[in-house]
N, C-alpha and C positions, 0 to 999 in steps of 0.2 A: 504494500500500500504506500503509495505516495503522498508525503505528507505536501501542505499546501503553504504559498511562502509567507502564510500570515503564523501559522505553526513553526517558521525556522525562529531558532535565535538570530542574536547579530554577528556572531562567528561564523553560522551557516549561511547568512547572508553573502558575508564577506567570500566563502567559499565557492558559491552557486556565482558572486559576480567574475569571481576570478574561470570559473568552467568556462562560464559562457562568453568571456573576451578571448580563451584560447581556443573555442572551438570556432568563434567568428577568425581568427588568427589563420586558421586551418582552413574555413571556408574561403578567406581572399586570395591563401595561395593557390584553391582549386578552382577558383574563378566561378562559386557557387553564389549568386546572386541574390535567390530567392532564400538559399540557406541564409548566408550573413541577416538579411533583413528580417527573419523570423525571429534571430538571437538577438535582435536588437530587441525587437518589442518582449521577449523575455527581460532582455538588460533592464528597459525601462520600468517594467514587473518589478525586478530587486530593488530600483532606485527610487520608486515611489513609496516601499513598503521600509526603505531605510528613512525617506524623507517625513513618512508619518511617524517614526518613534525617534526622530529630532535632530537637532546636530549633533552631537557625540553619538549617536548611531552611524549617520553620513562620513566621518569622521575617524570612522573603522576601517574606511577604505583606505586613508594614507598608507597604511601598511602594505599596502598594493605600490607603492613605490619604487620601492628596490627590486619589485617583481624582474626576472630577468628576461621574462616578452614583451617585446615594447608595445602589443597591442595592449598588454594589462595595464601597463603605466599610461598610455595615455589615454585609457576610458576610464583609470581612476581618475587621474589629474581633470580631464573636461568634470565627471562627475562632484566630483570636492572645491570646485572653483568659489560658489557662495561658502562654503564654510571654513576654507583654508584658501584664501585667495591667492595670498604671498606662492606661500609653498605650490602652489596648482600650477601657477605661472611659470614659475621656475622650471620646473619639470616640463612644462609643454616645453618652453623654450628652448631645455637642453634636448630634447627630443627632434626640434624642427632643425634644429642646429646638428644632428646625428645623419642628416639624411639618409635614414631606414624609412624608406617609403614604402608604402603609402601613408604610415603612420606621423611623417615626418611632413606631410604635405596636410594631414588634420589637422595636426598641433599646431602650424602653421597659420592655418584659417581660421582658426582656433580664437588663437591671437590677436590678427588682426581686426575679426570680429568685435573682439573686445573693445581693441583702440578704437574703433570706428563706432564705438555705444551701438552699433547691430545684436547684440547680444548681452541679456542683460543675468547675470546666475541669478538663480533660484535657491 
């Protein structure tokens, strides 16, 4: 039985975000489309059900930082931007500056987003 992600804690949260950036990681290399965009709206699933138990929930994702695929750093970094802004930034930045693309061309956008008030964290 599968439990549902309002039954994870915030470890398993943390856990299910890190599957689901390495299997989207695996979908870009296979040039799977429709896969990547399904693990995104799972993504969003984890990131709304971190976003309702507050910031030090959201905030569990830092730990995702030193993760060593760069797709997990930089879906934690966009995800933790409103609650660790400094640190979120930094990390896209070294990221875009890494040129490991395609991830390196997100962070990218990412950023400039930012400067340009296009995007505002939540």
């Amino acid at each position: 039985m599968t439990r549902t992600i309002k039954e994870l804690n915030v470890d398993e949260l943390v856990e299910r975000f890190e599957s689901i950036c390495l299997a989207q990681y695996q979908a870009i290399l296979k040039e799977k489309v429709y896969e990547y965009n399904s693990l995104y709206s799972d993504m969003d699933a984890v990131d709304a059900e971190l976003r309702q138990r507050g910031p030090d929930a959201r905030r569990t994702l830092l730990r995702l930082y030193d993760h060593p695929n760069v797709q997990v750093r930089v879906k934690a970094a966009m995800r933790t931007l409103a609650v660790a802004p400094d640190a979120a930034k930094h990390l896209l930045q070294t990221i875009a500056d890494s040129y490991q693309f395609p991830q390196a061309a997100d962070a990218g956008m990412m950023l400039d987003r930012l400067k340009a008030g296009e995007f505002i964290p939540k």
